[in-house]
C-alpha positions as CSV (number, residue, x, y, z in Angstrom):
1,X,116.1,120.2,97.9
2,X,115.4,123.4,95.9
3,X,118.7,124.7,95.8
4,X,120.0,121.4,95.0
5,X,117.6,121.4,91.8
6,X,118.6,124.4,91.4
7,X,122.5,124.0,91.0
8,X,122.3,121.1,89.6
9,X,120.4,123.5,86.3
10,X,122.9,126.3,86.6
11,X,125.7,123.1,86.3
12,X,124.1,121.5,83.2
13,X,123.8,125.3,81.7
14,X,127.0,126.1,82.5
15,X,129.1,122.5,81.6
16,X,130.6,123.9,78.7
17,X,131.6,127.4,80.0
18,X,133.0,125.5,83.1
19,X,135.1,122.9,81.4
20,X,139.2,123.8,81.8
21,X,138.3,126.4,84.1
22,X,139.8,127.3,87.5
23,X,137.2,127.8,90.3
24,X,137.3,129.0,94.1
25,X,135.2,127.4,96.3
26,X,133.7,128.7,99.4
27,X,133.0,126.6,102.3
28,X,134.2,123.8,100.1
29,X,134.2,120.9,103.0
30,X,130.6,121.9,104.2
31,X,128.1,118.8,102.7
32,X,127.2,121.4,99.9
33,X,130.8,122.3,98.8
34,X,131.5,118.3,99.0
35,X,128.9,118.2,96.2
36,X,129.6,121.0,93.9
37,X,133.7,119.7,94.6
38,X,132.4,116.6,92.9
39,X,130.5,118.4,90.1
40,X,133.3,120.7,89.1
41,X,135.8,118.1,89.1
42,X,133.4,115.9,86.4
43,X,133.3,119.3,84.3
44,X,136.9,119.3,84.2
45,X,137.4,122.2,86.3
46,X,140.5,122.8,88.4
47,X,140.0,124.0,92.3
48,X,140.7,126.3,95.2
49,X,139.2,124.9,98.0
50,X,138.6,127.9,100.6
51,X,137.8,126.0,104.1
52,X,138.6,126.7,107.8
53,X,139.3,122.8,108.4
54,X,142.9,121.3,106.4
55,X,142.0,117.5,108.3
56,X,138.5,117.9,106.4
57,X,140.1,119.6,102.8
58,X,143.1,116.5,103.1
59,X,140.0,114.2,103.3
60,X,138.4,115.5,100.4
61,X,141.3,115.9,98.6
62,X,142.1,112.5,98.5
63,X,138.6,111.3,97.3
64,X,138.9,113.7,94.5
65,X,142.2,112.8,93.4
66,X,140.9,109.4,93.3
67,X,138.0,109.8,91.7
68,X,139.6,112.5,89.2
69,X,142.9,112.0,88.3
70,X,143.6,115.3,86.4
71,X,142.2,117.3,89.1
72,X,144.1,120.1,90.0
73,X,143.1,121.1,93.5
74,X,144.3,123.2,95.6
75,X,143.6,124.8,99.1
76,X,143.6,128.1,100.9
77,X,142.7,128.8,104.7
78,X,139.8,130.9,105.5
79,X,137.9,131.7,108.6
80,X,134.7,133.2,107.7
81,X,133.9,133.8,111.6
82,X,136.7,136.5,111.8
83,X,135.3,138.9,108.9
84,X,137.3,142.2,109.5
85,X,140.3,139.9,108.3
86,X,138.6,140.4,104.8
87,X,137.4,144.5,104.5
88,X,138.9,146.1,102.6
89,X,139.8,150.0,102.7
């Protein structure tokens, strides 16, 4: 419940820096990234959904694009249980 609080201050701070902007999104089918999806989307902000399930992303992509029609949203595969994929030299 804290850390809902808690973004849901850094999102009113932030509205205004956030609107028009393009974000990437972690984890962004987990019950948390469902959330934020839905708060950036009302700022105005365009996504990149980065998730290891595309049936869950489609699922949420849909609701958004119903709910938002401007959204721009858009996906990218990542599978954080493999993390050598992502060191870098």
């Amino acid at each position: 419940m804290r850390l809902c609080a808690a973004l849901f201050f850094v999102f009113c701070f932030l509205s205004e820096a956030l609107s028009a902007k393009t974000v990437l999104l972690l984890a962004g089918t987990s019950e948390l990234g469902v959330h934020i999806a839905n708060l950036l989307c009302q700022e105005g902000c365009d996504l990149v959904i980065a998730a290891r399930n595309k049936a869950k992303f489609q699922q949420l992509n849909s609701k958004l694009r119903k709910s938002y029609k401007r959204a721009k949203i858009s996906y990218v595969y990542m599978d954080y249980a493999d993390i050598e994929k992502f060191n870098v030299a």
